[in-house]
Structure formats: C-alpha cells, structure tokens
Steps between C-alpha positions, in 0.01 A plus 500: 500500500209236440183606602280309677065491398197273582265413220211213542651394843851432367821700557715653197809609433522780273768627303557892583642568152277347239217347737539130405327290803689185663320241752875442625697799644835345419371491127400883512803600692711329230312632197547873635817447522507494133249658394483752211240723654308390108170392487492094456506374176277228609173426661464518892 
C-alpha cells in the first residue's frame, strides 16, 4: 500500500517497502508493485 506524506506544501507518494517518493500515485502504486523491498540503487 502507497503511503501518502506532505513535504514543502506538496503531496507524496511513498513507497511502503523501500521508501522511494512519487509526485504521481499511479507511478508509486505501480513501482510497489514491483518492488524489491532494496534500497535504490540510484539517487532520489
């Protein structure tokens, strides 16, 4: 399940698994969805 958080006025989606943030909640849903529950090999 994508959780939801406001930072600086603006609503995130956040991955539950590995905490990668989305401005889109289709995006997030779709990432957890395959997620690896890793940390991400690149730069949020």
């Amino acid at each position: 399940m994508v959780a939801t958080t406001e930072r600086d006025g603006t609503t995130w989606y956040e991955c539950e698994m590995c905490g990668l943030l989305f401005d889109d909640r289709n995006d997030a849903e779709q990432h957890e969805a395959n997620c690896d529950a890793e940390e991400p090999s690149y730069i949020q």
